[in-house]
Gaussian input, Z-matrix of N, CA and C with variables (Angstrom, degrees):
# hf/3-21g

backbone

0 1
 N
 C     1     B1
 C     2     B2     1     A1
 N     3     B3     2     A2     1     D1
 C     4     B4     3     A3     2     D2
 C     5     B5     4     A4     3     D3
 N     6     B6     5     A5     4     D4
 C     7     B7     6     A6     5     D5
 C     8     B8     7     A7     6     D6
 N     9     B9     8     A8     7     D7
 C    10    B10     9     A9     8     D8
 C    11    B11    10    A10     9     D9
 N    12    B12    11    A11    10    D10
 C    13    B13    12    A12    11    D11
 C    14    B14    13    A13    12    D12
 N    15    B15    14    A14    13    D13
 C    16    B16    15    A15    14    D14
 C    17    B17    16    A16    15    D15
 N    18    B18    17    A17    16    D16
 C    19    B19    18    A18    17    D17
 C    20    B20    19    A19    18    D18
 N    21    B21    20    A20    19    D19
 C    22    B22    21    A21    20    D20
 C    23    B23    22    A22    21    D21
 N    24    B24    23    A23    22    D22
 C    25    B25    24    A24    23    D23
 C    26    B26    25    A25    24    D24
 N    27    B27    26    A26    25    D25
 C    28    B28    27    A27    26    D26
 C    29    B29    28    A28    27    D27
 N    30    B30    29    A29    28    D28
 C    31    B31    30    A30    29    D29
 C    32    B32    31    A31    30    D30
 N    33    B33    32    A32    31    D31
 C    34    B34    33    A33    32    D32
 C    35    B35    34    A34    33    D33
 N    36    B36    35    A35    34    D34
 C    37    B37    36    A36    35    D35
 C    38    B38    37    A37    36    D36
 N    39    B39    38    A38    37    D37
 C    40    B40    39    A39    38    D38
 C    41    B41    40    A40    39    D39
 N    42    B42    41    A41    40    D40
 C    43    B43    42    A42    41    D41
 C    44    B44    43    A43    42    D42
 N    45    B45    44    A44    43    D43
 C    46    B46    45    A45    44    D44
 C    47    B47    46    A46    45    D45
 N    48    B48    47    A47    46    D46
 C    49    B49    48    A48    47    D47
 C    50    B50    49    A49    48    D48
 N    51    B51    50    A50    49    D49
 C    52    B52    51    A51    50    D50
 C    53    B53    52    A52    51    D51
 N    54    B54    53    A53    52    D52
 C    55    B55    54    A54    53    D53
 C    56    B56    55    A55    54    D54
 N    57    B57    56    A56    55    D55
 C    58    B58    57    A57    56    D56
 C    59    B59    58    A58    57    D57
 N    60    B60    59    A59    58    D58
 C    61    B61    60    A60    59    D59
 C    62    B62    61    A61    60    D60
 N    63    B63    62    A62    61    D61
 C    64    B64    63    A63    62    D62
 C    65    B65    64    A64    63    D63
 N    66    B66    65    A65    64    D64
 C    67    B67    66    A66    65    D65
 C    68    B68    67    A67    66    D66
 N    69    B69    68    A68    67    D67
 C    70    B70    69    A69    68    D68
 C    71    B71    70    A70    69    D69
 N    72    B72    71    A71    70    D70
 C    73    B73    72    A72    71    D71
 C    74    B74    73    A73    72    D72
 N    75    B75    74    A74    73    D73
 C    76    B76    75    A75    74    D74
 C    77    B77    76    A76    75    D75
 N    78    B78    77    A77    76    D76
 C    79    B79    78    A78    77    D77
 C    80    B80    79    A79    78    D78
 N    81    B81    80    A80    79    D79
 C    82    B82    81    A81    80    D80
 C    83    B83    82    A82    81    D81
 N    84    B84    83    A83    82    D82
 C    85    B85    84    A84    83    D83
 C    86    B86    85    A85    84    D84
 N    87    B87    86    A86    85    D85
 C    88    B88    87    A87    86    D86
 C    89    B89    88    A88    87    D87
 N    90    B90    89    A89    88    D88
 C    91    B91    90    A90    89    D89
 C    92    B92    91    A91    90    D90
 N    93    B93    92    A92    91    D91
 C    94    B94    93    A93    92    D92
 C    95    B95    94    A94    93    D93
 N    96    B96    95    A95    94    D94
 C    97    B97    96    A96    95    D95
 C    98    B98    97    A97    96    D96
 N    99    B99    98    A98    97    D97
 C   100   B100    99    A99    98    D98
 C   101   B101   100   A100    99    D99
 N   102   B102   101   A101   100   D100
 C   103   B103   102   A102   101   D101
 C   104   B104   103   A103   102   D102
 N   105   B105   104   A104   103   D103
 C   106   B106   105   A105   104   D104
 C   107   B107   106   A106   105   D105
 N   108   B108   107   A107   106   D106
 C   109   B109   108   A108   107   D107
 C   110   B110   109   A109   108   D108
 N   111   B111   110   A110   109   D109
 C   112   B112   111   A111   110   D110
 C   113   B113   112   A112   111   D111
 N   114   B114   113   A113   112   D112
 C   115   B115   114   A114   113   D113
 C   116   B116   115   A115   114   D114
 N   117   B117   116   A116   115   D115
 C   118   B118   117   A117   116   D116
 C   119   B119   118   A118   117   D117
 N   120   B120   119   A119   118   D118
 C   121   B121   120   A120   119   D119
 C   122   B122   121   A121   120   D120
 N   123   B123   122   A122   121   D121
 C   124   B124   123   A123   122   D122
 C   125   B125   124   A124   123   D123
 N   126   B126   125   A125   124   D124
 C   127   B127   126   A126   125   D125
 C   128   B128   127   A127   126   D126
 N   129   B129   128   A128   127   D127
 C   130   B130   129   A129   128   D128
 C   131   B131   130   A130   129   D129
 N   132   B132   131   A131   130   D130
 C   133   B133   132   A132   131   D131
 C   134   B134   133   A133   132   D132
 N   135   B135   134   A134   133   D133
 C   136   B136   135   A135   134   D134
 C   137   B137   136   A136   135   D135
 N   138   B138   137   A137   136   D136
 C   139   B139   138   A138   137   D137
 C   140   B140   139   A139   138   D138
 N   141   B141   140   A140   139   D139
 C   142   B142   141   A141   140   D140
 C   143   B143   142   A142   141   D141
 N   144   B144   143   A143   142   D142
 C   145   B145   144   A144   143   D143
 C   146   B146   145   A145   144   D144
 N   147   B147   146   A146   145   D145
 C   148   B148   147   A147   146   D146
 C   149   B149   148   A148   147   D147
 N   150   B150   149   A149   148   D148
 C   151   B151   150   A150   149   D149
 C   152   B152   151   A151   150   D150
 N   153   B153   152   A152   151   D151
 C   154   B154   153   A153   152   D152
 C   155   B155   154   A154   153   D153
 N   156   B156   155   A155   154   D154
 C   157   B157   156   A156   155   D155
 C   158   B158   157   A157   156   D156
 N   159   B159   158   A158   157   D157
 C   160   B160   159   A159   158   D158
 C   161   B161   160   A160   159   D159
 N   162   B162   161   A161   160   D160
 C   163   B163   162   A162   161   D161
 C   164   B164   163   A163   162   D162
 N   165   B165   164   A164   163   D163
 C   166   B166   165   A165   164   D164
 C   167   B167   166   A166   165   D165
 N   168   B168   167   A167   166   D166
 C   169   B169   168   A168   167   D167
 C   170   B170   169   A169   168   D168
 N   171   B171   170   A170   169   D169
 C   172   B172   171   A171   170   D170
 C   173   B173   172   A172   171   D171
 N   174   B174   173   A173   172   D172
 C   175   B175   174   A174   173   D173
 C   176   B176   175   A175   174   D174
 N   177   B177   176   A176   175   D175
 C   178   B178   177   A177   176   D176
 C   179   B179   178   A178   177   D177
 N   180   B180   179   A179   178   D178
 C   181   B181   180   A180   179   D179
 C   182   B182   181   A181   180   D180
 N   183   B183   182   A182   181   D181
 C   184   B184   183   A183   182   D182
 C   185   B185   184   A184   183   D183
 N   186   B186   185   A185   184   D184
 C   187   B187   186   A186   185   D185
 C   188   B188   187   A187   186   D186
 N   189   B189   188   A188   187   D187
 C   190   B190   189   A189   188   D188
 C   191   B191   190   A190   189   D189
 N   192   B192   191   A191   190   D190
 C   193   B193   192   A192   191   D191
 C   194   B194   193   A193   192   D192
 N   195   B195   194   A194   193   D193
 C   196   B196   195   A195   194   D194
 C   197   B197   196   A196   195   D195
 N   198   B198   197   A197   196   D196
 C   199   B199   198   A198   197   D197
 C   200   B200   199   A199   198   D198
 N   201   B201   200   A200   199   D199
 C   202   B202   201   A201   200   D200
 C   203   B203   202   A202   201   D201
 N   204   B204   203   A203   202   D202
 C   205   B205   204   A204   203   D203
 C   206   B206   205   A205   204   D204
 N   207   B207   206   A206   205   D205
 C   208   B208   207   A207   206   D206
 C   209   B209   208   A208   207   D207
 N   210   B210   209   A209   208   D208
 C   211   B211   210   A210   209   D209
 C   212   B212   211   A211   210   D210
 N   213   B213   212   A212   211   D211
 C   214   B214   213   A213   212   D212
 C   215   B215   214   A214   213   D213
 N   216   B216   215   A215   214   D214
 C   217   B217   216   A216   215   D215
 C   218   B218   217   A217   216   D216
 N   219   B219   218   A218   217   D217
 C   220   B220   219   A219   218   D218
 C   221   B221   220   A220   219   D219
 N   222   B222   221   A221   220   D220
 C   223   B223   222   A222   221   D221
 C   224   B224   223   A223   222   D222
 N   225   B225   224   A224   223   D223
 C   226   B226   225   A225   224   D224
 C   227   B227   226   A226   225   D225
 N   228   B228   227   A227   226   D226
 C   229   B229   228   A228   227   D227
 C   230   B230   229   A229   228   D228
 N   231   B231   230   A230   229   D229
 C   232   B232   231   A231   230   D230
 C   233   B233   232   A232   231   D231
 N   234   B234   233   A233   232   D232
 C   235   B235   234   A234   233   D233
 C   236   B236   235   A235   234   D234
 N   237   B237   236   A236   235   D235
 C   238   B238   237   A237   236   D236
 C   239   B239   238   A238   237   D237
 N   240   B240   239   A239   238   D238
 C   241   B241   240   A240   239   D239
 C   242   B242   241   A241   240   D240
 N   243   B243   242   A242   241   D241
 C   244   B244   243   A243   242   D242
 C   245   B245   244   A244   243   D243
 N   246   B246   245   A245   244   D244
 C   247   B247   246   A246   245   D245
 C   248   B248   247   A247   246   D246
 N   249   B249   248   A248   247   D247
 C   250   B250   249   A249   248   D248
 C   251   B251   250   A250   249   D249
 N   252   B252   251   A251   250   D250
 C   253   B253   252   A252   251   D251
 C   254   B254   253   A253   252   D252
 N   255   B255   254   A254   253   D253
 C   256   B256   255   A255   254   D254
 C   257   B257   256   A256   255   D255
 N   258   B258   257   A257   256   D256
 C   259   B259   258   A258   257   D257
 C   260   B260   259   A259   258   D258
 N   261   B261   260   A260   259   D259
 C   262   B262   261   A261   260   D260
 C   263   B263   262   A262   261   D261
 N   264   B264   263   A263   262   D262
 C   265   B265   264   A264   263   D263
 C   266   B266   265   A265   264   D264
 N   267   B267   266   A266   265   D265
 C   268   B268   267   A267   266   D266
 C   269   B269   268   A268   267   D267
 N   270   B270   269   A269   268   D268
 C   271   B271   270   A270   269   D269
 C   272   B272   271   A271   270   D270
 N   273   B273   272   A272   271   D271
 C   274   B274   273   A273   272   D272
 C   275   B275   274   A274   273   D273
 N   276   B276   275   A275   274   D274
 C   277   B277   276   A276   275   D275
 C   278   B278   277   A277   276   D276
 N   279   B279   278   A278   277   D277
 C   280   B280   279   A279   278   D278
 C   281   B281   280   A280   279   D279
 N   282   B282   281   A281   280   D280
 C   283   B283   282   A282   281   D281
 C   284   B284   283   A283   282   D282
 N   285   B285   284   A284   283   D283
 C   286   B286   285   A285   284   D284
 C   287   B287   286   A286   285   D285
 N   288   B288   287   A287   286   D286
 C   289   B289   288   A288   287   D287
 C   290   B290   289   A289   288   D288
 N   291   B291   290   A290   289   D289
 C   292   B292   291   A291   290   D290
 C   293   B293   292   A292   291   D291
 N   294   B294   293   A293   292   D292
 C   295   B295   294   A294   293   D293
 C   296   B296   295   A295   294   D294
 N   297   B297   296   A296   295   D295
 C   298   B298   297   A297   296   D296
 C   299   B299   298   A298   297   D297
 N   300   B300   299   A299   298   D298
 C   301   B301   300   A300   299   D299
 C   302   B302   301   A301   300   D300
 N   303   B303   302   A302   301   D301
 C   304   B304   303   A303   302   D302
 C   305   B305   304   A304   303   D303
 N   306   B306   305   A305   304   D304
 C   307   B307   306   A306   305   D305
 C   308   B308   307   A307   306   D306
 N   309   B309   308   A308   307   D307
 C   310   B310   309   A309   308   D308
 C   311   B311   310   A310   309   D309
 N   312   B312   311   A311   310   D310
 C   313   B313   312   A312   311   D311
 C   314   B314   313   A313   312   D312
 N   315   B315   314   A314   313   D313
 C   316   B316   315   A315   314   D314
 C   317   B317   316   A316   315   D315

   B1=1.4372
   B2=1.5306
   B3=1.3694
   B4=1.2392
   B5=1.9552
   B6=1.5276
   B7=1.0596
   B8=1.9795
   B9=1.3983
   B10=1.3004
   B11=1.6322
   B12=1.8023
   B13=1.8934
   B14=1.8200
   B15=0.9747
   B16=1.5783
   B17=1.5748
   B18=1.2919
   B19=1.3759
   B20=1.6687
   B21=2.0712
   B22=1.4881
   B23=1.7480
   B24=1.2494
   B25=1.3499
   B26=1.6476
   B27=1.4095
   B28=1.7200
   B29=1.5723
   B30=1.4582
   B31=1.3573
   B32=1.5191
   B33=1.2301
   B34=1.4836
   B35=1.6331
   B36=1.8200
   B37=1.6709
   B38=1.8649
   B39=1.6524
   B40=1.6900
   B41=1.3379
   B42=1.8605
   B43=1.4229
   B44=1.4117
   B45=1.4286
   B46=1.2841
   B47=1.1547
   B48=2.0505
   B49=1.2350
   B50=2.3004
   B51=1.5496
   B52=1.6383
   B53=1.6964
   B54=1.3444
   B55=1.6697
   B56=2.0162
   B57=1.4147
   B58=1.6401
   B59=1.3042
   B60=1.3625
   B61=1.2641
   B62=1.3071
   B63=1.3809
   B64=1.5877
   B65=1.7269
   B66=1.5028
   B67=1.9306
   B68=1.4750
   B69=1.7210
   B70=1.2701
   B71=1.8641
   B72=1.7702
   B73=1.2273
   B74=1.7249
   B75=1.0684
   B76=1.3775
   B77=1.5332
   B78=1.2700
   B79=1.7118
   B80=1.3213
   B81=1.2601
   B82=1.7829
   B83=1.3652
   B84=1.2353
   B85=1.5998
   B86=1.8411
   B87=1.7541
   B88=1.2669
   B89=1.5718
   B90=1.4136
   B91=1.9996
   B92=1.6496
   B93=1.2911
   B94=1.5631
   B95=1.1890
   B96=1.4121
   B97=1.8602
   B98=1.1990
   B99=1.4038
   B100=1.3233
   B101=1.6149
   B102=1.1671
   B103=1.6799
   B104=1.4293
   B105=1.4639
   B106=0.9902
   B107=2.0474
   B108=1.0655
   B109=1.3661
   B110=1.8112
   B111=1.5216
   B112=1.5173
   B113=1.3968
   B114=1.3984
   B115=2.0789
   B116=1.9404
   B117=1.1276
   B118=1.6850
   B119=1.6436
   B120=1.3725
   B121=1.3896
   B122=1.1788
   B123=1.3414
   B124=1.7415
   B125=1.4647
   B126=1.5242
   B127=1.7148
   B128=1.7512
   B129=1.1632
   B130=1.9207
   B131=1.8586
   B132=1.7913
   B133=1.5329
   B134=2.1028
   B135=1.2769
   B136=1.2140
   B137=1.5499
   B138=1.0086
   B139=1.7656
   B140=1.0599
   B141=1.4113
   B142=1.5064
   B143=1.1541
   B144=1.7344
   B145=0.9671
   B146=1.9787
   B147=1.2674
   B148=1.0831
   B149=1.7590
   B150=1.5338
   B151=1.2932
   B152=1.6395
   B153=1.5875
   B154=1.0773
   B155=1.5261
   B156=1.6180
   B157=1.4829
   B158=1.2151
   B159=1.4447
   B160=1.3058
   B161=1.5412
   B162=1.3861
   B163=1.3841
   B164=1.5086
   B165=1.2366
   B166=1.6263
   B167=1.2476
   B168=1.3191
   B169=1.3977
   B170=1.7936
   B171=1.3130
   B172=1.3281
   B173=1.6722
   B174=1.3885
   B175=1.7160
   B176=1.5644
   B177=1.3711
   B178=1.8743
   B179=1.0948
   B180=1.2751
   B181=1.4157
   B182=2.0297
   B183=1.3113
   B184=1.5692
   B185=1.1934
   B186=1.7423
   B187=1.8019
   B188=1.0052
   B189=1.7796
   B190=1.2884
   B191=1.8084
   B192=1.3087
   B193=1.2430
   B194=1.2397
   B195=0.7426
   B196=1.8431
   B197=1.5063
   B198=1.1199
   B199=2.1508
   B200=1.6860
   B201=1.7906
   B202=0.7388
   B203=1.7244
   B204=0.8798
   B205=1.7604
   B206=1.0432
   B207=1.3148
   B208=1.4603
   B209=1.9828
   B210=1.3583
   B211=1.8032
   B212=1.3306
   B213=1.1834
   B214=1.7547
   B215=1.7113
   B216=1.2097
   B217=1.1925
   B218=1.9603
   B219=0.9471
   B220=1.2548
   B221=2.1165
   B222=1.5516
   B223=1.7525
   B224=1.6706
   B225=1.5041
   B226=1.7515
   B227=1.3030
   B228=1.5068
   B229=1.4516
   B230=1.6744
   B231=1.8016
   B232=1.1086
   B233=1.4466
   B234=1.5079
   B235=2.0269
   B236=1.2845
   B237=1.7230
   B238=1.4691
   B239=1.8844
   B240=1.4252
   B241=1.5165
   B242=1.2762
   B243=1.2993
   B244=1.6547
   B245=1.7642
   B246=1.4391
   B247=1.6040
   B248=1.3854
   B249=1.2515
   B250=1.5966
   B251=1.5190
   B252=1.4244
   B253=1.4372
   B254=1.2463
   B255=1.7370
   B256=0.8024
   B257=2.0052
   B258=1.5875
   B259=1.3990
   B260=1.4776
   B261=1.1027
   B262=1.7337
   B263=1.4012
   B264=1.4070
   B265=1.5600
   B266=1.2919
   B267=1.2230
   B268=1.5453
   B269=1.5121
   B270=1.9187
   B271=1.1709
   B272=1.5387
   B273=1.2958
   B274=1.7804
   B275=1.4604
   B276=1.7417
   B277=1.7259
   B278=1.3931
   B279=1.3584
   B280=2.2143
   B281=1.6165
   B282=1.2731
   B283=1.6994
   B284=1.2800
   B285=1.5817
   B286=1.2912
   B287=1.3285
   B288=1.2770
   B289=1.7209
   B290=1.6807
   B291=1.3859
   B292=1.7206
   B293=1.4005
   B294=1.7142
   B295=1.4313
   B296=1.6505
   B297=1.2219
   B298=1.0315
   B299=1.8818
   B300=1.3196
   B301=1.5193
   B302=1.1087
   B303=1.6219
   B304=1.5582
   B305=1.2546
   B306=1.4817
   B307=1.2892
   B308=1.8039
   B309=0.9963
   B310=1.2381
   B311=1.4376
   B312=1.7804
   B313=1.4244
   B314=1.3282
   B315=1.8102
   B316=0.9150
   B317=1.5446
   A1=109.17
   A2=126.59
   A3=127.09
   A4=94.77
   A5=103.76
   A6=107.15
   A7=86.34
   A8=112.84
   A9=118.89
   A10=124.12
   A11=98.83
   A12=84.11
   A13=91.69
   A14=124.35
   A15=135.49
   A16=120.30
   A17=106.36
   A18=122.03
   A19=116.23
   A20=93.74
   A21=86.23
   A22=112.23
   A23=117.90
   A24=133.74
   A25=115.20
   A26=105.26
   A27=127.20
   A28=121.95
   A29=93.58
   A30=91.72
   A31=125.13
   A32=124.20
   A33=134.52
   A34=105.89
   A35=117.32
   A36=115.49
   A37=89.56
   A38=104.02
   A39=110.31
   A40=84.15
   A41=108.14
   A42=116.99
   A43=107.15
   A44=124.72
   A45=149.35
   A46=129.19
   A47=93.95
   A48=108.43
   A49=107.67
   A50=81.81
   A51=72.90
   A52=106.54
   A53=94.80
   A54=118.89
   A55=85.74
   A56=94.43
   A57=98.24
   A58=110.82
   A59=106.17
   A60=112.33
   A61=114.05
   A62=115.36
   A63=105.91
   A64=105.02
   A65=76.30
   A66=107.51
   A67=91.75
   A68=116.07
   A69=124.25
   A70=102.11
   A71=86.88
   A72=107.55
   A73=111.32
   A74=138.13
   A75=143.81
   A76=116.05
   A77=121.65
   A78=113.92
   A79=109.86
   A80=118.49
   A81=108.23
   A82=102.29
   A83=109.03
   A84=162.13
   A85=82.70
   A86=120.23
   A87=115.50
   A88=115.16
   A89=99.16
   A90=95.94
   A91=77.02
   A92=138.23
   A93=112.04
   A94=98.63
   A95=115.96
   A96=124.19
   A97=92.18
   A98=105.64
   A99=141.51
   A100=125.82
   A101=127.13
   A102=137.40
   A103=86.58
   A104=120.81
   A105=121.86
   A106=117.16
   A107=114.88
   A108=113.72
   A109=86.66
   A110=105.33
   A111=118.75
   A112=124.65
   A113=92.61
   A114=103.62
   A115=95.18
   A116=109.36
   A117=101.72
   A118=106.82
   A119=105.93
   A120=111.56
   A121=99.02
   A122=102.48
   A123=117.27
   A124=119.24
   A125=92.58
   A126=112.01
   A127=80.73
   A128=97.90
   A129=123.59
   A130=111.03
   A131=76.90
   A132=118.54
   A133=76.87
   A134=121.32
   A135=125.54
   A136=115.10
   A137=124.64
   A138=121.52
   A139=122.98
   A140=139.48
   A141=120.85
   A142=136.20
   A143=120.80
   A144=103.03
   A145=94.97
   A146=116.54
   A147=102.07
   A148=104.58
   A149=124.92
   A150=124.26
   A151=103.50
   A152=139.75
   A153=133.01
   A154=101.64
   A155=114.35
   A156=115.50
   A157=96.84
   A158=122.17
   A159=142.70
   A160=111.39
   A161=146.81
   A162=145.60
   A163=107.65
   A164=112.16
   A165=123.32
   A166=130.42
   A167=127.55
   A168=101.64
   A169=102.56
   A170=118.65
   A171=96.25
   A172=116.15
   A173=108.48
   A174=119.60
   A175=100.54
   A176=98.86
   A177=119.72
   A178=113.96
   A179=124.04
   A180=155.88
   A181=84.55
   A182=115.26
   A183=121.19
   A184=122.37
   A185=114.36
   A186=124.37
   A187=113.34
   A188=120.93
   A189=110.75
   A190=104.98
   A191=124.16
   A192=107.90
   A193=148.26
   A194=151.45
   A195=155.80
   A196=76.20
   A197=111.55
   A198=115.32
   A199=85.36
   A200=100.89
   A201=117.07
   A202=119.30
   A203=140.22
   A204=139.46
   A205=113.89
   A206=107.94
   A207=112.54
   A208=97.34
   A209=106.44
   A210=104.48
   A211=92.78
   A212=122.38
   A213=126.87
   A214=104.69
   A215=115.96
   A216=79.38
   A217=109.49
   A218=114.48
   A219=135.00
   A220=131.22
   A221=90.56
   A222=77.17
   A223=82.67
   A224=111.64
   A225=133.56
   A226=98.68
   A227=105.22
   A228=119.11
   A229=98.64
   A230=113.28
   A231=113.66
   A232=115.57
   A233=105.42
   A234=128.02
   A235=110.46
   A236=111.43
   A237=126.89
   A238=96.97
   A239=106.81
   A240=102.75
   A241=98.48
   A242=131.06
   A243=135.27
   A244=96.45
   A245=104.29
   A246=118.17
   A247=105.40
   A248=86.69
   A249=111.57
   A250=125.87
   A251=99.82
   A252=98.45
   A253=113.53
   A254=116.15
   A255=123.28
   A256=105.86
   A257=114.72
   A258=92.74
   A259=100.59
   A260=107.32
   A261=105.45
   A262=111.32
   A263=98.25
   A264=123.85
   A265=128.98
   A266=120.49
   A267=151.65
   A268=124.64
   A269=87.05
   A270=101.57
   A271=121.97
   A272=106.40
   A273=117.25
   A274=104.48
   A275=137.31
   A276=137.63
   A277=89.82
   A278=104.80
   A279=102.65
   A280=93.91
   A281=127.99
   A282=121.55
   A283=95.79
   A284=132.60
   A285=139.99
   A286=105.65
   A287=117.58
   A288=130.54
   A289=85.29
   A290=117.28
   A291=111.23
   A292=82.34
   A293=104.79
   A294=110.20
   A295=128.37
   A296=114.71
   A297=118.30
   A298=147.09
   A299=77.43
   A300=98.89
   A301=133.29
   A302=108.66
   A303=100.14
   A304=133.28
   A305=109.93
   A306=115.51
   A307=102.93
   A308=118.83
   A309=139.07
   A310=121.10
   A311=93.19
   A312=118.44
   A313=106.27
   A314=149.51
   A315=164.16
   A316=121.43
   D1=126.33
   D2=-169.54
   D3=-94.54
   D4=154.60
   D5=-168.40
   D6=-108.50
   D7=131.02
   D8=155.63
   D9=-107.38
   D10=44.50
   D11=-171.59
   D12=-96.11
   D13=-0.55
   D14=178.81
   D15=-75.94
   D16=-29.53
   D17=-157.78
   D18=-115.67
   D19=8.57
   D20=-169.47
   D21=-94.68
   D22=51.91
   D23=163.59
   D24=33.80
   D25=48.03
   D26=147.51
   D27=-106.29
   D28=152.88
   D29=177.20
   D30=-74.04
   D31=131.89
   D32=-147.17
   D33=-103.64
   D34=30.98
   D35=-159.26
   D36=-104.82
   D37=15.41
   D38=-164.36
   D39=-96.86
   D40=149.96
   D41=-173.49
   D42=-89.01
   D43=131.82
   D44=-169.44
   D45=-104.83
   D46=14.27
   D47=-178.57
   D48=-95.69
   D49=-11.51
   D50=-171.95
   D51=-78.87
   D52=174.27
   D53=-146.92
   D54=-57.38
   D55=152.36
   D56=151.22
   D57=-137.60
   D58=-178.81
   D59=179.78
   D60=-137.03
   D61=155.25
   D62=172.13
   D63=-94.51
   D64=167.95
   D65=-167.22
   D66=-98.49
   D67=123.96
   D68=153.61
   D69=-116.78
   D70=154.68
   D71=-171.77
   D72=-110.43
   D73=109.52
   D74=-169.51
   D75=-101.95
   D76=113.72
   D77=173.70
   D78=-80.02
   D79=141.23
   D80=165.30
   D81=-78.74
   D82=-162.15
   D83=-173.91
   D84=-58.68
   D85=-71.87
   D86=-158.42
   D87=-91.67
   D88=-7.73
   D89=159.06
   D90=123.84
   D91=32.20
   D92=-173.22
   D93=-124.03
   D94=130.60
   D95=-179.20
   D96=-73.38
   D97=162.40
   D98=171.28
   D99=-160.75
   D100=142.13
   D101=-134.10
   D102=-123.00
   D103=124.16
   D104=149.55
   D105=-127.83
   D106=179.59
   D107=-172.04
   D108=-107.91
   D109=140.03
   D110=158.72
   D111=-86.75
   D112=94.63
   D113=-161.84
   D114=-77.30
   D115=-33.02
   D116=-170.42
   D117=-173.55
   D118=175.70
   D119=178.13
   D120=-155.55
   D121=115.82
   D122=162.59
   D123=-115.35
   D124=156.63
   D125=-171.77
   D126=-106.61
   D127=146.26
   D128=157.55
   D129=175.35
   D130=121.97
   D131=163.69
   D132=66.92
   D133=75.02
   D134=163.27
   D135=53.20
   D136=4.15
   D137=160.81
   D138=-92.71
   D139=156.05
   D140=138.67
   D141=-110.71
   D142=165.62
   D143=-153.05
   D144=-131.66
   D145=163.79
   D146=-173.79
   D147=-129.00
   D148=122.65
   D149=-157.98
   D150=-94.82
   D151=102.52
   D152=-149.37
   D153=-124.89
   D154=144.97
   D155=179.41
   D156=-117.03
   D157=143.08
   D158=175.48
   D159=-49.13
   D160=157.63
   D161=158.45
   D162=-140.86
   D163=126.65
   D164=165.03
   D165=-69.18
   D166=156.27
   D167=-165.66
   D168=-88.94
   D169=21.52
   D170=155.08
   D171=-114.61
   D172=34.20
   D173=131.65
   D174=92.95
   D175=16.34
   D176=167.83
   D177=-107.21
   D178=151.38
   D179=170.07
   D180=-49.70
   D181=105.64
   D182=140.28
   D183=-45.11
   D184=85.71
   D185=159.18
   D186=-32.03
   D187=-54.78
   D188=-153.82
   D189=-94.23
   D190=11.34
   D191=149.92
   D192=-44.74
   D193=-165.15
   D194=-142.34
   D195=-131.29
   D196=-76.94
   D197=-146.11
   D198=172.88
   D199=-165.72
   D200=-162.33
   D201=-97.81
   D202=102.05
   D203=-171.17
   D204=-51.30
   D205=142.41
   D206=-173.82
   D207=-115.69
   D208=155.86
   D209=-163.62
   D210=-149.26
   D211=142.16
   D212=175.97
   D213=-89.67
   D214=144.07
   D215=171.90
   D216=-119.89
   D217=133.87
   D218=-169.82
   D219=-87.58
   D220=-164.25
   D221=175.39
   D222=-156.13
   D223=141.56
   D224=171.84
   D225=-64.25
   D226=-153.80
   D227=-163.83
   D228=-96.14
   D229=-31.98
   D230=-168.84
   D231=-76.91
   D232=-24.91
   D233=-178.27
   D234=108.48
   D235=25.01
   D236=-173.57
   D237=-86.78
   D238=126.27
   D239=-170.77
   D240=-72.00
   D241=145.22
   D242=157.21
   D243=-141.03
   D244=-178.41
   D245=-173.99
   D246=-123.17
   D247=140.46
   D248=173.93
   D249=-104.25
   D250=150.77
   D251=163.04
   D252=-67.77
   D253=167.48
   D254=-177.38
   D255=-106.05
   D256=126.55
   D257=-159.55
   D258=-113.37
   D259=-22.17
   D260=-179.07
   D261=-106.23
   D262=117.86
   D263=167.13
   D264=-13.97
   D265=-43.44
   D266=171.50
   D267=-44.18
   D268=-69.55
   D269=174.49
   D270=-72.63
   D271=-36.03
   D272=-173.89
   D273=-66.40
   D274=-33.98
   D275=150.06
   D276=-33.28
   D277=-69.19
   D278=-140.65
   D279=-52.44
   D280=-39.05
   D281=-161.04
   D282=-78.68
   D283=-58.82
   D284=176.53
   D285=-19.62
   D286=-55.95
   D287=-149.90
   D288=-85.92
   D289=-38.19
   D290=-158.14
   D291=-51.13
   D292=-62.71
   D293=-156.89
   D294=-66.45
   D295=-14.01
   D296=135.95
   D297=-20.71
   D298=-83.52
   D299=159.71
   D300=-52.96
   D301=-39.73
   D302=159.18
   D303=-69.05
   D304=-22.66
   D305=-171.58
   D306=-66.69
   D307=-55.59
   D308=165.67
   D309=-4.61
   D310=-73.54
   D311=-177.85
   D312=-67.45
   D313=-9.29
   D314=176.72
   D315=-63.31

């Protein structure tokens, strides 16, 4: 796979020291990818969790999103990891707040 993030004809005098993130790709339910940015990954009470920002397909941060999703991340029937929603109320506060807090302390 050739990488074209080198070649996309801006000027390159921007500092390349600030944070990045990697790009995950999510299928729904009906087979359709979707791009989000990997803002963080937290552990709480032995899970993890993965803190994800939406991306449009014209390769920006989605304004009109909510925030950032939070996804468990899990294992199928085969032990293939994928992410989950988060379904109980409970748990989706306690990570919220983890992640919170870290942001905070930052």
């Amino acid at each position: 796979m050739t990488d074209h993030n080198h070649d996309c004809g801006h000027d390159h005098d921007h500092d390349h020291e600030e944070e990045e993130f990697d790009t995950i790709i999510l299928t729904d339910d009906e087979g359709h990818d979707h791009e989000f940015l990997h803002l963080d990954t937290l552990e709480v009470d032995g899970s993890t969790y993965f803190v994800l920002l939406p991306i449009t397909e014209e390769e920006s941060v989605d304004e009109d999103a909510d925030e950032a999703i939070i996804l468990k991340l899990g294992h199928d029937a085969e032990g293939n990891e994928m992410l989950l929603d988060i379904e109980d109320d409970d748990e989706w506060e306690k990570v919220a707040d983890a992640w919170e807090n870290m942001e905070e302390d930052e």
